[in-house]
C-alpha positions as CSV (number, residue, x, y, z in Angstrom):
1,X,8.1,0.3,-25.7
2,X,8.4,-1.7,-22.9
3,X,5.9,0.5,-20.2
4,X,3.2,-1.3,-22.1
5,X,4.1,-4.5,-21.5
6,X,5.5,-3.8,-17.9
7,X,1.0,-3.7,-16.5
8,X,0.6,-7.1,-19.3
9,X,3.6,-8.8,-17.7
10,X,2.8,-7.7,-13.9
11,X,-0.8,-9.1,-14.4
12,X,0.1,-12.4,-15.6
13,X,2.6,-12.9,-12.9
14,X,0.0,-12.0,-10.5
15,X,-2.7,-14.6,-12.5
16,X,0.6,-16.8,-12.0
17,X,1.1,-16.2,-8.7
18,X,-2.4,-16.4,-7.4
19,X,-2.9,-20.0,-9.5
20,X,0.3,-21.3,-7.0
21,X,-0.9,-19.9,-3.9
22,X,-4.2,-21.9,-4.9
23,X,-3.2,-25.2,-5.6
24,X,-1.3,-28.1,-3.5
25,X,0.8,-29.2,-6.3
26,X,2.9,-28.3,-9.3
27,X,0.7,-31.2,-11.8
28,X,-2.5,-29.0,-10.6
29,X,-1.1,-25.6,-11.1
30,X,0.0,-26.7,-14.6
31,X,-3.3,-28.0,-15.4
32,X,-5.4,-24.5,-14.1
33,X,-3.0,-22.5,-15.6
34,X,-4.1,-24.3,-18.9
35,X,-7.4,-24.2,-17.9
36,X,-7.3,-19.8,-17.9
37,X,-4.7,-18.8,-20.0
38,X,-5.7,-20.9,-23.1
39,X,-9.3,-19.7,-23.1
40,X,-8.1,-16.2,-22.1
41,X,-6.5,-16.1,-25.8
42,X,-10.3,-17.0,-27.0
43,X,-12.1,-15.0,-24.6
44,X,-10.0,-12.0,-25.3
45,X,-10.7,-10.9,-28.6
46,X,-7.3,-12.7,-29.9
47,X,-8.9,-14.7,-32.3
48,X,-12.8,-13.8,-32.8
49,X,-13.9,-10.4,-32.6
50,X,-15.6,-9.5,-29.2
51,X,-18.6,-8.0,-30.2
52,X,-19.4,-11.4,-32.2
53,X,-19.8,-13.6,-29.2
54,X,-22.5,-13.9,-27.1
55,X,-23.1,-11.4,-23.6
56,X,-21.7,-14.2,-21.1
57,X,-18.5,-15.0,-23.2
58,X,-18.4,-10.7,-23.3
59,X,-18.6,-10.4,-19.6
60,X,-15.8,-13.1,-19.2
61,X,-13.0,-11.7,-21.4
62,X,-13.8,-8.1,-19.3
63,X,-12.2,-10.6,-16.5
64,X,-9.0,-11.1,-18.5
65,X,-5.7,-9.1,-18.7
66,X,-5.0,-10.3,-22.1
67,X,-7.9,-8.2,-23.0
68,X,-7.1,-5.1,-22.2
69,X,-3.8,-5.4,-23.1
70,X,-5.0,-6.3,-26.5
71,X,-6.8,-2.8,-26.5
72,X,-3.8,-0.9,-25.5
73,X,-2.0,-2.5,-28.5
74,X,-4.5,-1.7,-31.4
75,X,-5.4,1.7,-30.4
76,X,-1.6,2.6,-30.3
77,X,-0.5,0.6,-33.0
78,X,-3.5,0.6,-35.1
79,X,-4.9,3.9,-34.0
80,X,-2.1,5.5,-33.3
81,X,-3.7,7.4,-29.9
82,X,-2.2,8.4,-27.2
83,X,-2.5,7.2,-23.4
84,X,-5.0,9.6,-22.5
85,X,-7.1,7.7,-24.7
86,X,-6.7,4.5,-23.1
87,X,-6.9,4.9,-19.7
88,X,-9.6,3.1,-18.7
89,X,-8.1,-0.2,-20.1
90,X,-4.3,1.1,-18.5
91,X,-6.5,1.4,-15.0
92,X,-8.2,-2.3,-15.6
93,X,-5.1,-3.4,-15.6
94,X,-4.0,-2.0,-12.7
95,X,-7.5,-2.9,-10.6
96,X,-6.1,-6.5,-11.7
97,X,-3.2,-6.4,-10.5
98,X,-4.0,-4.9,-7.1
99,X,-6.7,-7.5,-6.8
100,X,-5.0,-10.9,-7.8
101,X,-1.9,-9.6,-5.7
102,X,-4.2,-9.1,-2.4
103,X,-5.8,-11.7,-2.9
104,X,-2.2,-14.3,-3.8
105,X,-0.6,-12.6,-0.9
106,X,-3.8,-13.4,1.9
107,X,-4.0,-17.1,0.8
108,X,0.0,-17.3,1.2
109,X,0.2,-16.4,4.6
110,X,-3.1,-18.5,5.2
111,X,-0.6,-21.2,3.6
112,X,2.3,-20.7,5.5
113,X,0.3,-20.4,9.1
């Protein structure tokens, strides 16, 4: 149960992570941290059904881990398939990941030199 959460949980320490390394202070990371991860609950398919919204709003939520994650969770609890099913949402997650930690970890040192 919890090896689906662990890619969920690792990208949104990494989104965490990378909104930290960005900003000077905690009052601006609190305030871009609201600024992603509320509409990422919209964007995601959460709440309105992605194929509704228009192409732009689409190509957004494909930016979001919260989405994929949410298409892990219906097709295996929905579903009821299997991770060889779901892969390419299980490898999003992991391109995330990689990404927002490469990128977190270059403006660190940047920040600390």
């Amino acid at each position: 149960m919890y090896k689906r959460q662990a890619l969920f949980i690792l990208a949104s320490l990494a989104l965490g992570l990378l909104i930290s390394t960005v900003t000077k202070n905690q009052m601006q990371a609190m305030q871009l941290s609201f600024f992603v991860f509320l509409p990422s609950v919209l964007l995601s398919g959460f709440m309105f059904p992605r194929e509704a919204m228009p192409m732009v709003f689409n190509l957004l939520g494909n930016l979001l881990p919260l989405t994929f994650y949410l298409q892990i969770l219906r097709g295996i609890i929905l579903k009821g398939v299997g991770l060889s099913v779901l892969w390419p949402q299980i490898v999003a997650l992991v391109i995330f990941i990689i990404i927002t930690l490469t990128i977190s970890i270059k403006k660190f040192q940047k920040k600390v030199a």
